[in-house]
PDB file with one MODEL, atoms N, CA, C and O in Angstrom:
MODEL        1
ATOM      1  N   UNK A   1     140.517  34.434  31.056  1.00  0.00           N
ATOM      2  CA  UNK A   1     139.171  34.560  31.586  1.00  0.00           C
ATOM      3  C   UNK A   1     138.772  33.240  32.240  1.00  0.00           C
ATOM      4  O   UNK A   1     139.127  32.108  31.913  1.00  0.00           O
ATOM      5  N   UNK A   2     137.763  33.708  33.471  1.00  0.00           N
ATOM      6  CA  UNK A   2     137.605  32.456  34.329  1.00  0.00           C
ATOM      7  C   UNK A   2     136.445  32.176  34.333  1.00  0.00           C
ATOM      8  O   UNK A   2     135.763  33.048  34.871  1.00  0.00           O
ATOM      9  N   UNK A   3     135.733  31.075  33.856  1.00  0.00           N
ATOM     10  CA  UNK A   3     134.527  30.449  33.367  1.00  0.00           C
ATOM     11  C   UNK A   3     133.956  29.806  34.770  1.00  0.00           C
ATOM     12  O   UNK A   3     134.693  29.132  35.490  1.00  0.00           O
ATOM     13  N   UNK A   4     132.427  30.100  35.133  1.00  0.00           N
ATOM     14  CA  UNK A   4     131.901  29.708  36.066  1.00  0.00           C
ATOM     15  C   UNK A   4     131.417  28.248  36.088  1.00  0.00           C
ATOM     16  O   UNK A   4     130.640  28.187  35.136  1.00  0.00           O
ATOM     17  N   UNK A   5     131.465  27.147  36.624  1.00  0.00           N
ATOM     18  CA  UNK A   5     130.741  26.266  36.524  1.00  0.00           C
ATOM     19  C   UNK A   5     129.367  25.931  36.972  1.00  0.00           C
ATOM     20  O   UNK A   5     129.251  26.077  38.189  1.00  0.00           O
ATOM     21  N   UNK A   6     128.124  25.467  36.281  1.00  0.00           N
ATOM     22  CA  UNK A   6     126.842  25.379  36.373  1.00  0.00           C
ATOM     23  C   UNK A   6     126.503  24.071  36.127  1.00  0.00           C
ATOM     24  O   UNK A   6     126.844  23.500  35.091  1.00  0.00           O
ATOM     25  N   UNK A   7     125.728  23.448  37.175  1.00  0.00           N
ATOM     26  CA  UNK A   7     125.287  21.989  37.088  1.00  0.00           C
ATOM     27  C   UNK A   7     123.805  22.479  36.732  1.00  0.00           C
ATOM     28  O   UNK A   7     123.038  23.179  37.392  1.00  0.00           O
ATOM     29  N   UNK A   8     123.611  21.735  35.159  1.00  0.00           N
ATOM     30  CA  UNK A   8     122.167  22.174  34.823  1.00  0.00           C
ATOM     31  C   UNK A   8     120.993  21.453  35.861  1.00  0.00           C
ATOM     32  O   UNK A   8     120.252  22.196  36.505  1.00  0.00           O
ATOM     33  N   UNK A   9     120.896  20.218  35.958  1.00  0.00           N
ATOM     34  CA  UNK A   9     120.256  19.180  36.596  1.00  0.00           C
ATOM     35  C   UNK A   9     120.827  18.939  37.846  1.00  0.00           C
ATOM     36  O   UNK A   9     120.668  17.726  37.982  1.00  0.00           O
ATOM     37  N   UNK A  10     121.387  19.348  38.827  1.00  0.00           N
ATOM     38  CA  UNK A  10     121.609  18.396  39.983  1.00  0.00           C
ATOM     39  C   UNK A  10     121.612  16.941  40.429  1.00  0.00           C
ATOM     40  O   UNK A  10     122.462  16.146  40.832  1.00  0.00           O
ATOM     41  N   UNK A  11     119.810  16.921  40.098  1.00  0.00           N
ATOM     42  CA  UNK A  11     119.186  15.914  40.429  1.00  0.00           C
ATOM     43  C   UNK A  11     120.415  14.650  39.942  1.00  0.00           C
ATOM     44  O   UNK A  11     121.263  13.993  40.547  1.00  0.00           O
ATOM     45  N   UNK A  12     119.921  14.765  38.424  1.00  0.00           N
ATOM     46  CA  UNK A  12     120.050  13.907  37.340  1.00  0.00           C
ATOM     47  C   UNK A  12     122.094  13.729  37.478  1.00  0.00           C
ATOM     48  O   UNK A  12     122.638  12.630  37.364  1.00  0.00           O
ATOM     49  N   UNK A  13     122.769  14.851  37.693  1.00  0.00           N
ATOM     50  CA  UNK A  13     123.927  14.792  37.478  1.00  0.00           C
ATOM     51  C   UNK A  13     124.554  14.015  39.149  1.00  0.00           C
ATOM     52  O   UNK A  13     125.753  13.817  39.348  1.00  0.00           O
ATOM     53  N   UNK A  14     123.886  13.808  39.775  1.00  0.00           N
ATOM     54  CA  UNK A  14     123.945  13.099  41.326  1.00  0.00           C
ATOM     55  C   UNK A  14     123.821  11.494  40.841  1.00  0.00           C
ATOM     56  O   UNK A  14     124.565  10.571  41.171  1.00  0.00           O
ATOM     57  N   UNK A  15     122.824  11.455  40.086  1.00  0.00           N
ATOM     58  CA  UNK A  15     122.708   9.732  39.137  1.00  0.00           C
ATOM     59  C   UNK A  15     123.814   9.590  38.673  1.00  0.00           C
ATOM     60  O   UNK A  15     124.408   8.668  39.232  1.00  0.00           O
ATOM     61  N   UNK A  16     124.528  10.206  37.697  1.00  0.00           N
ATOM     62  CA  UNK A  16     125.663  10.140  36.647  1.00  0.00           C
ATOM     63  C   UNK A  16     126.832  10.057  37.340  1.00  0.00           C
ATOM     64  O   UNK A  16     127.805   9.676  36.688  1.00  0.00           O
ATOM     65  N   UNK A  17     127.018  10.359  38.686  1.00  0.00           N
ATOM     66  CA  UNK A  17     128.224  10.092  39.732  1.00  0.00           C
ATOM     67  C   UNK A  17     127.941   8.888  40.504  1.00  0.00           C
ATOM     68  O   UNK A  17     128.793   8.406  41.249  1.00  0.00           O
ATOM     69  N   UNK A  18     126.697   8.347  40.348  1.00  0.00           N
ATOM     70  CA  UNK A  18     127.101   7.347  41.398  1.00  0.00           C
ATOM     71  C   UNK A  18     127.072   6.249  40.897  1.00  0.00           C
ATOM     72  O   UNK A  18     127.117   5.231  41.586  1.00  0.00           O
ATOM     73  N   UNK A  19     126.964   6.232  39.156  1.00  0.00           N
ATOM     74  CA  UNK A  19     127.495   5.248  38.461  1.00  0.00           C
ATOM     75  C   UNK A  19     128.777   4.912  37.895  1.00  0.00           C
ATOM     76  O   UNK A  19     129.139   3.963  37.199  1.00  0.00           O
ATOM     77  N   UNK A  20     129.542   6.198  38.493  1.00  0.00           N
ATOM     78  CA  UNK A  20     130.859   6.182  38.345  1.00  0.00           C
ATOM     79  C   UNK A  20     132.145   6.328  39.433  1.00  0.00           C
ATOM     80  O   UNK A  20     132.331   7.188  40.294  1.00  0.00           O
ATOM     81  N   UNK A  21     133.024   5.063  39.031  1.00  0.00           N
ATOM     82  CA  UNK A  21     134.094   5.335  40.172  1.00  0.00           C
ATOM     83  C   UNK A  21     134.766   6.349  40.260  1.00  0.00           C
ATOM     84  O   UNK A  21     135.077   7.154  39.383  1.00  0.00           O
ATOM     85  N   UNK A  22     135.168   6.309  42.078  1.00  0.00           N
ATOM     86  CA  UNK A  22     135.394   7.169  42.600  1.00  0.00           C
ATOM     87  C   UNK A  22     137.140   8.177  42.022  1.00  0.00           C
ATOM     88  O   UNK A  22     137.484   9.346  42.195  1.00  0.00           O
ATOM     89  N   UNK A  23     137.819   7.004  41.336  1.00  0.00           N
ATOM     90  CA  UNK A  23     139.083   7.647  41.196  1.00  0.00           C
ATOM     91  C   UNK A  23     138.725   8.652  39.791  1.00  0.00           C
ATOM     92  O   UNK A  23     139.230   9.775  39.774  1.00  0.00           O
ATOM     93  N   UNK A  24     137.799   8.189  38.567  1.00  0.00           N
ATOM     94  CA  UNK A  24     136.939   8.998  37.866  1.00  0.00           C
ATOM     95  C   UNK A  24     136.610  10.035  37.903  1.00  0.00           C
ATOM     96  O   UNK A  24     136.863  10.929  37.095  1.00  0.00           O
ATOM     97  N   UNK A  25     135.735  10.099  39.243  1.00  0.00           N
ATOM     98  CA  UNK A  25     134.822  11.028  39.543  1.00  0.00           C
ATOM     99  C   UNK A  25     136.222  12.412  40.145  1.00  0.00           C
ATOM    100  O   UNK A  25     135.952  13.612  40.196  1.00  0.00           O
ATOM    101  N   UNK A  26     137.034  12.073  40.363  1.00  0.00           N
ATOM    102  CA  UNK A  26     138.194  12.652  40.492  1.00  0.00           C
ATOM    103  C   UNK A  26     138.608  13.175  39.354  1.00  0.00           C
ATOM    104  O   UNK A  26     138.213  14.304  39.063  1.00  0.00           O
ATOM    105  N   UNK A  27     139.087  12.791  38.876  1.00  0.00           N
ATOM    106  CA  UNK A  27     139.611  12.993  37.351  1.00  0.00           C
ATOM    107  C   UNK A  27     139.007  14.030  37.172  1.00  0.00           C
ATOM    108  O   UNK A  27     139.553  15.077  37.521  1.00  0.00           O
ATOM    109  N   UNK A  28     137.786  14.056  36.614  1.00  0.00           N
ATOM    110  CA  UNK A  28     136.551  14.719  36.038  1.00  0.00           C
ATOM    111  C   UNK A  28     136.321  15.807  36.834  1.00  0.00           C
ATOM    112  O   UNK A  28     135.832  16.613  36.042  1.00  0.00           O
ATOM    113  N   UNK A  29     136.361  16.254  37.747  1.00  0.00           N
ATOM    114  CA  UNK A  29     136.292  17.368  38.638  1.00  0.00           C
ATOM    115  C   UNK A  29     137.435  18.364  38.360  1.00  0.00           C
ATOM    116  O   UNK A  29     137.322  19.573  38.157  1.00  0.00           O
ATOM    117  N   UNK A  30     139.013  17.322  38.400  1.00  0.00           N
ATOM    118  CA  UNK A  30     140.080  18.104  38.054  1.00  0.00           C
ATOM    119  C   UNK A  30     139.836  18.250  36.818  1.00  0.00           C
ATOM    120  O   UNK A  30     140.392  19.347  36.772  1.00  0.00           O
ATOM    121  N   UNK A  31     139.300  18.016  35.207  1.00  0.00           N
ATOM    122  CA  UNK A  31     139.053  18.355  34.249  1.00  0.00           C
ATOM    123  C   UNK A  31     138.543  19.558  34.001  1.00  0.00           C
ATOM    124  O   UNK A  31     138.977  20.485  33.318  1.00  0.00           O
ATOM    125  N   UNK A  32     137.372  19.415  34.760  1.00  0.00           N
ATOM    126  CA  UNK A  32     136.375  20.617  35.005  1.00  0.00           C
ATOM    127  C   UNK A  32     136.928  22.006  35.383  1.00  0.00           C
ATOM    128  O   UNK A  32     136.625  23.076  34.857  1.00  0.00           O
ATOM    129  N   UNK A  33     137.752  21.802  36.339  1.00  0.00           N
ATOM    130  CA  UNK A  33     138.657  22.837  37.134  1.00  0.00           C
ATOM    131  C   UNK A  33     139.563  23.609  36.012  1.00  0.00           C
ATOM    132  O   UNK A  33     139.617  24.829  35.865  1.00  0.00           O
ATOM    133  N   UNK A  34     140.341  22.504  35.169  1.00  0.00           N
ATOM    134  CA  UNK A  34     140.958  22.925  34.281  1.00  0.00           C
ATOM    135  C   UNK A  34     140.006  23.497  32.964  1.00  0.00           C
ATOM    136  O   UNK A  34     140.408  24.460  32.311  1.00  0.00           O
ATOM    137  N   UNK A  35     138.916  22.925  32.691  1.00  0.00           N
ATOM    138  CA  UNK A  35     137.954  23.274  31.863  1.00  0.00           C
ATOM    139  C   UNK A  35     137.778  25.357  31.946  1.00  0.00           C
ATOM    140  O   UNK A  35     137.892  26.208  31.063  1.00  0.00           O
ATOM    141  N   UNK A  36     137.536  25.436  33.104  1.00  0.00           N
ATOM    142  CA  UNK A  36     136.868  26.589  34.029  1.00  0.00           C
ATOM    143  C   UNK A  36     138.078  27.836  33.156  1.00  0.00           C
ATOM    144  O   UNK A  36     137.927  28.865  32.496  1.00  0.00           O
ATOM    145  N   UNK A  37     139.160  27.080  33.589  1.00  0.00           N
ATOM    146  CA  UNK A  37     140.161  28.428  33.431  1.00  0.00           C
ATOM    147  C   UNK A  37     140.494  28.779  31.467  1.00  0.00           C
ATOM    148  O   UNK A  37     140.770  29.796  30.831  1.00  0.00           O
ATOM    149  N   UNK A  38     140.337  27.741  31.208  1.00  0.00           N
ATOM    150  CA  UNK A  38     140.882  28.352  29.528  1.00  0.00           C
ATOM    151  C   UNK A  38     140.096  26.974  28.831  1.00  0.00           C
ATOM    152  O   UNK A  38     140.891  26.061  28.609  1.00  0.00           O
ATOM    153  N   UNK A  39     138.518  26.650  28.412  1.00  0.00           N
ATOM    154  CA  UNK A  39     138.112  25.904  27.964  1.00  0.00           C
ATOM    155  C   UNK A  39     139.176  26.245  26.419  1.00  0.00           C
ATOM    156  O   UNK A  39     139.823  25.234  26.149  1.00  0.00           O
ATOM    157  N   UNK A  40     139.310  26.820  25.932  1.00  0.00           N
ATOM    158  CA  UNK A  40     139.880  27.174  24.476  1.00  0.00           C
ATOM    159  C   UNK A  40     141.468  25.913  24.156  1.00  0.00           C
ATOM    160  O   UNK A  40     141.875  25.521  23.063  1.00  0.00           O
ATOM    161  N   UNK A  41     142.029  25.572  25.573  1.00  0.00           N
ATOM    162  CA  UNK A  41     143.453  24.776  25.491  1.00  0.00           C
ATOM    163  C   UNK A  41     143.318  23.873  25.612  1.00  0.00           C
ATOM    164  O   UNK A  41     144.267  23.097  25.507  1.00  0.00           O
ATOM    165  N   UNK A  42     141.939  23.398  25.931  1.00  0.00           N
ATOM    166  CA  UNK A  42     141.515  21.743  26.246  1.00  0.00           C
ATOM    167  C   UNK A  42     141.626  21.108  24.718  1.00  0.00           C
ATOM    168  O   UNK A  42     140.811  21.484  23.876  1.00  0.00           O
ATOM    169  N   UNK A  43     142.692  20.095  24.356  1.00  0.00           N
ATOM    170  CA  UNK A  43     142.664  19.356  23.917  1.00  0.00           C
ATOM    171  C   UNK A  43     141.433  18.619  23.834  1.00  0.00           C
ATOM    172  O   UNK A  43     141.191  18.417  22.644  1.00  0.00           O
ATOM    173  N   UNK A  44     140.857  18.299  24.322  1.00  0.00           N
ATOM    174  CA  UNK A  44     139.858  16.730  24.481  1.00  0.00           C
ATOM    175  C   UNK A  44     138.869  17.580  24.374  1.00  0.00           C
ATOM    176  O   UNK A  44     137.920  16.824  24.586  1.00  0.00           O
ATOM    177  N   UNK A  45     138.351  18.764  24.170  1.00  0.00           N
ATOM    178  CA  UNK A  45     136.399  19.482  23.914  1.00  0.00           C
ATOM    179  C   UNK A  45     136.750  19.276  22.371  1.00  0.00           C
ATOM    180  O   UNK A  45     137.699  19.556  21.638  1.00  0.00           O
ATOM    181  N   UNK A  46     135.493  18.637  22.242  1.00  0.00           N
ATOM    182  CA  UNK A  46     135.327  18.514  20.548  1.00  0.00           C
ATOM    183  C   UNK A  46     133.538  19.092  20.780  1.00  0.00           C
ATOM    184  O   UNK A  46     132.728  18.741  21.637  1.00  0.00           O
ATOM    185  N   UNK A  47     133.381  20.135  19.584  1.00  0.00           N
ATOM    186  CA  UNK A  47     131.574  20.808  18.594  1.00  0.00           C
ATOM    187  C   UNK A  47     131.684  19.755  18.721  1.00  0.00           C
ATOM    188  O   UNK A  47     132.712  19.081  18.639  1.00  0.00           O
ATOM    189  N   UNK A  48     129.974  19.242  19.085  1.00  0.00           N
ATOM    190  CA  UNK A  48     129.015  18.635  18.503  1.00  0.00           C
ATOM    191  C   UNK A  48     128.020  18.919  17.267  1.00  0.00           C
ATOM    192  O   UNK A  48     127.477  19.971  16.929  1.00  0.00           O
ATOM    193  N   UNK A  49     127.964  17.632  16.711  1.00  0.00           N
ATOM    194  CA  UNK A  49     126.950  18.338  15.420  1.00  0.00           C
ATOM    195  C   UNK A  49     126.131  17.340  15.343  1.00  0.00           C
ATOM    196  O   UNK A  49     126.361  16.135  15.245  1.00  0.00           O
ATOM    197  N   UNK A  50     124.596  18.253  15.425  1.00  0.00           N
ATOM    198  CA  UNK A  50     123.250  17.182  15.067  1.00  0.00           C
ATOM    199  C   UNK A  50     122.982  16.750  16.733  1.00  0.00           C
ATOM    200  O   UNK A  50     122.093  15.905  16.839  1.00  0.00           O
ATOM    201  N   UNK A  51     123.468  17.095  17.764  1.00  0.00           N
ATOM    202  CA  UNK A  51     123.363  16.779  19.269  1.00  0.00           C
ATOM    203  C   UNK A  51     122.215  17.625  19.604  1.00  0.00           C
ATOM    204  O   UNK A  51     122.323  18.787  19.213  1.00  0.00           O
ATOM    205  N   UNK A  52     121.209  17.342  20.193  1.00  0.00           N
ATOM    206  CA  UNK A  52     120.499  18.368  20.655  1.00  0.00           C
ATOM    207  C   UNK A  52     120.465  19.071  22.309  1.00  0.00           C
ATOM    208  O   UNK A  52     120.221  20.203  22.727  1.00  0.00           O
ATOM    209  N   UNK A  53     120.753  18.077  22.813  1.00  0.00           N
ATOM    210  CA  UNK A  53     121.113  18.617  23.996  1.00  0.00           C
ATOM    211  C   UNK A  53     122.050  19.913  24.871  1.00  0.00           C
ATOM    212  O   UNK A  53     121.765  20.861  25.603  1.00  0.00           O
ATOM    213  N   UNK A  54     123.581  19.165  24.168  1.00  0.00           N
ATOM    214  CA  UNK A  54     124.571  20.754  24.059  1.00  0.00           C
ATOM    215  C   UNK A  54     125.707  20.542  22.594  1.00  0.00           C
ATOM    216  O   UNK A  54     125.867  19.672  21.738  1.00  0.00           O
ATOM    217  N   UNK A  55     126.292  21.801  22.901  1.00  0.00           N
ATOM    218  CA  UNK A  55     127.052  22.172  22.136  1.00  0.00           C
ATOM    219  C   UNK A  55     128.463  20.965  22.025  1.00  0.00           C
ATOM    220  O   UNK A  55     128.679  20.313  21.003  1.00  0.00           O
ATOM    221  N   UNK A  56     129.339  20.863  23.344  1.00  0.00           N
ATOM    222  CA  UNK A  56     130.194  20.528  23.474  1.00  0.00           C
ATOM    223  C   UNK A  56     130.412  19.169  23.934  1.00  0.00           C
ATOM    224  O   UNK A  56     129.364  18.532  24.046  1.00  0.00           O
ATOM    225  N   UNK A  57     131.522  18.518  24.246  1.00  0.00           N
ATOM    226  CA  UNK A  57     131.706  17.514  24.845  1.00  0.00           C
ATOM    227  C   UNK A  57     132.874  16.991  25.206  1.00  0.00           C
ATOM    228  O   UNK A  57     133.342  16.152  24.436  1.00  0.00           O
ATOM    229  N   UNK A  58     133.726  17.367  26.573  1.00  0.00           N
ATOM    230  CA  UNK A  58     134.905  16.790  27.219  1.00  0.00           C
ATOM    231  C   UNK A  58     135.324  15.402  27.754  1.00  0.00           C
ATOM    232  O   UNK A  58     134.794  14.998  28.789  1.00  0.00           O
ATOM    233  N   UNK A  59     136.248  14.645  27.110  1.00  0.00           N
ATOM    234  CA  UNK A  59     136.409  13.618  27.496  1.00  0.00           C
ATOM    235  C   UNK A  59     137.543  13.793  28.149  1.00  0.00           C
ATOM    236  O   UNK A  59     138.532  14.500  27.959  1.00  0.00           O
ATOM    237  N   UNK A  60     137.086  12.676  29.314  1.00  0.00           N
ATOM    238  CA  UNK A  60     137.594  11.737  30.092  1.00  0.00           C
ATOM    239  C   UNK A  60     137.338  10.559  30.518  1.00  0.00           C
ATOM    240  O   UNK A  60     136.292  10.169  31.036  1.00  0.00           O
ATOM    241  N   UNK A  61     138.402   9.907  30.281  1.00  0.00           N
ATOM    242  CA  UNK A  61     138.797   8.126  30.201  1.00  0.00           C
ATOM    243  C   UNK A  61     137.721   7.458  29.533  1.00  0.00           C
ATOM    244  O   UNK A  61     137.922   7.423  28.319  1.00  0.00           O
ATOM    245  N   UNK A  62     136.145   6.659  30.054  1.00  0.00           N
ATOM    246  CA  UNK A  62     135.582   6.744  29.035  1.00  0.00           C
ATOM    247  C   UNK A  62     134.310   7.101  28.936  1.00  0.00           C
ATOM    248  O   UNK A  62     133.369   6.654  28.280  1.00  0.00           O
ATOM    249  N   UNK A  63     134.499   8.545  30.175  1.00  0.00           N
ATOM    250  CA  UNK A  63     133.048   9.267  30.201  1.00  0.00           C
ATOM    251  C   UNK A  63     133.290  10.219  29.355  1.00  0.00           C
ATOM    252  O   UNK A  63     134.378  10.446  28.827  1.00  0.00           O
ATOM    253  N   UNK A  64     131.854  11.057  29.130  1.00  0.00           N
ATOM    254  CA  UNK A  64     132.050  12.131  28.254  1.00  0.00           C
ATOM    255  C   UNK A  64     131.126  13.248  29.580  1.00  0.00           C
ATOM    256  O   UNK A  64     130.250  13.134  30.437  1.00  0.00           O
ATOM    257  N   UNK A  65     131.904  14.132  29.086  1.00  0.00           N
ATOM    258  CA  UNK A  65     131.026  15.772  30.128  1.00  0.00           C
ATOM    259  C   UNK A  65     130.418  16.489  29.026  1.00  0.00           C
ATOM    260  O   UNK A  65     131.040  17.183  28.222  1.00  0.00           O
ATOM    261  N   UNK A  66     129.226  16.294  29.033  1.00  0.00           N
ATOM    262  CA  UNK A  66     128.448  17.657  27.505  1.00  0.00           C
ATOM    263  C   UNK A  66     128.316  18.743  28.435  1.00  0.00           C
ATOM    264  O   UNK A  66     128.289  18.685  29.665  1.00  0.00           O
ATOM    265  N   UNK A  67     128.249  19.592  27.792  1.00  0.00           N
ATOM    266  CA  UNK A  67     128.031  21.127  28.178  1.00  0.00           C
ATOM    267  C   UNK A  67     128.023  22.026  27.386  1.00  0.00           C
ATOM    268  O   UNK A  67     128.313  21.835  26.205  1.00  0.00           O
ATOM    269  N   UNK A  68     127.675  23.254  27.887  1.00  0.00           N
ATOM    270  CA  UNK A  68     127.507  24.433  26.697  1.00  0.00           C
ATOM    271  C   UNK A  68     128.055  25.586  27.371  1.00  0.00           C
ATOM    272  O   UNK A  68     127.787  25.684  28.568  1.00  0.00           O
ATOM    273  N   UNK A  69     128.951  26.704  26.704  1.00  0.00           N
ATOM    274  CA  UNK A  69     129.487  27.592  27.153  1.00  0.00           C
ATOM    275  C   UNK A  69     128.931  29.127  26.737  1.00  0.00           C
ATOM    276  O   UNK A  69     129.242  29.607  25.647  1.00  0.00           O
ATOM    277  N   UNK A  70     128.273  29.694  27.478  1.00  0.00           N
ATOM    278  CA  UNK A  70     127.485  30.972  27.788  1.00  0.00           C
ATOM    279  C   UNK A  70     128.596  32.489  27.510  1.00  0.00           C
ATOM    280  O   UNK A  70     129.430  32.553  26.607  1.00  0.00           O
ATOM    281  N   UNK A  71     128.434  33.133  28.108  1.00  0.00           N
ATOM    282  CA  UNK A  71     129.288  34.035  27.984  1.00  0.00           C
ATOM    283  C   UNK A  71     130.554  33.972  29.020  1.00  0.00           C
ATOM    284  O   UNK A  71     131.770  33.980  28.831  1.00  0.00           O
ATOM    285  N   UNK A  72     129.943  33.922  29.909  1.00  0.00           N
ATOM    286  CA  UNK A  72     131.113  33.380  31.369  1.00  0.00           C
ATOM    287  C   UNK A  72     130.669  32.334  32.299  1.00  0.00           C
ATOM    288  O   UNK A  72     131.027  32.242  33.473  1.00  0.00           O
ATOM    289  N   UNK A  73     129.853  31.546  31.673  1.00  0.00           N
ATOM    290  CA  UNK A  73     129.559  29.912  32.181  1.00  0.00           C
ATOM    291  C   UNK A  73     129.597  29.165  31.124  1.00  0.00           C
ATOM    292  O   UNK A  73     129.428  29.390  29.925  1.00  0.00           O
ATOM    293  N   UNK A  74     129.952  27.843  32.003  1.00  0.00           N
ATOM    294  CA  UNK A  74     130.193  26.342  31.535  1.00  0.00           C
ATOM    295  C   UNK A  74     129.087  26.005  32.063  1.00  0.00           C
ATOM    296  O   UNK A  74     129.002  26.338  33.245  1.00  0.00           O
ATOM    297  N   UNK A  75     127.823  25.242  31.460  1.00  0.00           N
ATOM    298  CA  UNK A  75     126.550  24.794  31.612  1.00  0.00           C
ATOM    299  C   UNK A  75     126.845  23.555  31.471  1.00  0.00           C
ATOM    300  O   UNK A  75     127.199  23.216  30.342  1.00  0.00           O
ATOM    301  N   UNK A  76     126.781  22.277  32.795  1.00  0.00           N
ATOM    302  CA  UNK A  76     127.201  21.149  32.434  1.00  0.00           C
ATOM    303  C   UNK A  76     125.964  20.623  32.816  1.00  0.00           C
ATOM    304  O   UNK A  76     125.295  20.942  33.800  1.00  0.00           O
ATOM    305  N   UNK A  77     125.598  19.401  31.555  1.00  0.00           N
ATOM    306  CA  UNK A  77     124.609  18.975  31.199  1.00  0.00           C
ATOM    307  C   UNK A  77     124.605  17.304  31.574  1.00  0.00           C
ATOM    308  O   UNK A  77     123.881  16.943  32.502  1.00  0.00           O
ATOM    309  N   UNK A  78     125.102  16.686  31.127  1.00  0.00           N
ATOM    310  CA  UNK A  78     125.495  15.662  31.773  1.00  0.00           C
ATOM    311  C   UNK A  78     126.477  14.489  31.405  1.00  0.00           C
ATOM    312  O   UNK A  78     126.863  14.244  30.262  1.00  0.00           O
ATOM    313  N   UNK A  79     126.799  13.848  32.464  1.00  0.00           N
ATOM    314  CA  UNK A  79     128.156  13.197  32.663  1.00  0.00           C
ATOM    315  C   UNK A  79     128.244  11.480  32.200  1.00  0.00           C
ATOM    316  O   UNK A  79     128.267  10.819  33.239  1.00  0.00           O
ATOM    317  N   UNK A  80     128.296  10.640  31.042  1.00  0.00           N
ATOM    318  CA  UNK A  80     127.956   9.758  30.737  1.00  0.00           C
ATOM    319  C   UNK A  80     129.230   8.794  30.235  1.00  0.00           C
ATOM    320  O   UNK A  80     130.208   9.256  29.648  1.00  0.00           O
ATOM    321  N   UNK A  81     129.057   7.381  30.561  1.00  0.00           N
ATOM    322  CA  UNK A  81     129.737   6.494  29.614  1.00  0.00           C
ATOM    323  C   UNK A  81     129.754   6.986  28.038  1.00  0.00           C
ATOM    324  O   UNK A  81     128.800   7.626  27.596  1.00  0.00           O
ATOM    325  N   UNK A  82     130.771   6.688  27.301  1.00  0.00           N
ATOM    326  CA  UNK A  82     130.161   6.363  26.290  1.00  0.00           C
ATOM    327  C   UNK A  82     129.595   5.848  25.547  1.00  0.00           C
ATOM    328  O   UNK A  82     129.098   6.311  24.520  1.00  0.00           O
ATOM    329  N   UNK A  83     129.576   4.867  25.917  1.00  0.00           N
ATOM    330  CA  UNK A  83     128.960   3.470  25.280  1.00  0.00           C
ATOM    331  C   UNK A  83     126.913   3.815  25.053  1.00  0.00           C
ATOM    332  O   UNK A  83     126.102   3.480  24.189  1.00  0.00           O
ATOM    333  N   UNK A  84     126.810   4.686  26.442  1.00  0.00           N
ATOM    334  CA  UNK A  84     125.402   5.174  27.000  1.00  0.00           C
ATOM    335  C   UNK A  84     125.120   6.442  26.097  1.00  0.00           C
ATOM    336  O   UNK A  84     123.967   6.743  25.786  1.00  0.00           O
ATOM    337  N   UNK A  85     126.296   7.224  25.659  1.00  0.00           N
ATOM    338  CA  UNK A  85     126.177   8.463  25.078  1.00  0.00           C
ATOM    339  C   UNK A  85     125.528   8.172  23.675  1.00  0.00           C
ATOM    340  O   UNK A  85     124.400   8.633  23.503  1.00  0.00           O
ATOM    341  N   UNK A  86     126.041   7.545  22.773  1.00  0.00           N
ATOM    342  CA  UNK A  86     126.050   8.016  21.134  1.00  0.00           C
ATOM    343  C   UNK A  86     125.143   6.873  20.619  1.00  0.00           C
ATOM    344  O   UNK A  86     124.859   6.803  19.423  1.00  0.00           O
TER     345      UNK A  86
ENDMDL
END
């Protein structure tokens, strides 16, 4: 099954890219892509617990992607350092 991708914020998720380099911002797209087709094989999505924002959270290098998964969407919430995250 093929999972839709949804940028909750635009706005806000347009900030979160342009604090991040460009070979990154790469990465993270191809993550996403791979996210889309079988979130279930992704190694790197770890539950969140006690997060209020979303459910989930995909890493890459040393951003994190939160999001929440609907019935046939990926609701991506936003795209952060970690250091900025926790």
């Amino acid at each position: 099954m093929e999972y839709k991708i949804i940028f909750n914020d635009e706005k806000l998720l347009k900030k979160d890219f342009s604090k991040i380099p460009t070979d990154i911002v790469n990465n993270i797209f191809h993550k996403l892509e791979h996210l889309s087709k079988n979130w279930l094989e992704n190694l790197q999505v770890k539950k969140l617990n006690n997060y209020s924002l979303c459910d989930y959270r995909l890493r890459v290098w040393d951003y994190r992607i939160l999001f929440n998964i609907n019935e046939n969407e990926i609701i991506v919430f936003r795209i952060l350092h970690r250091s900025k995250l926790y």
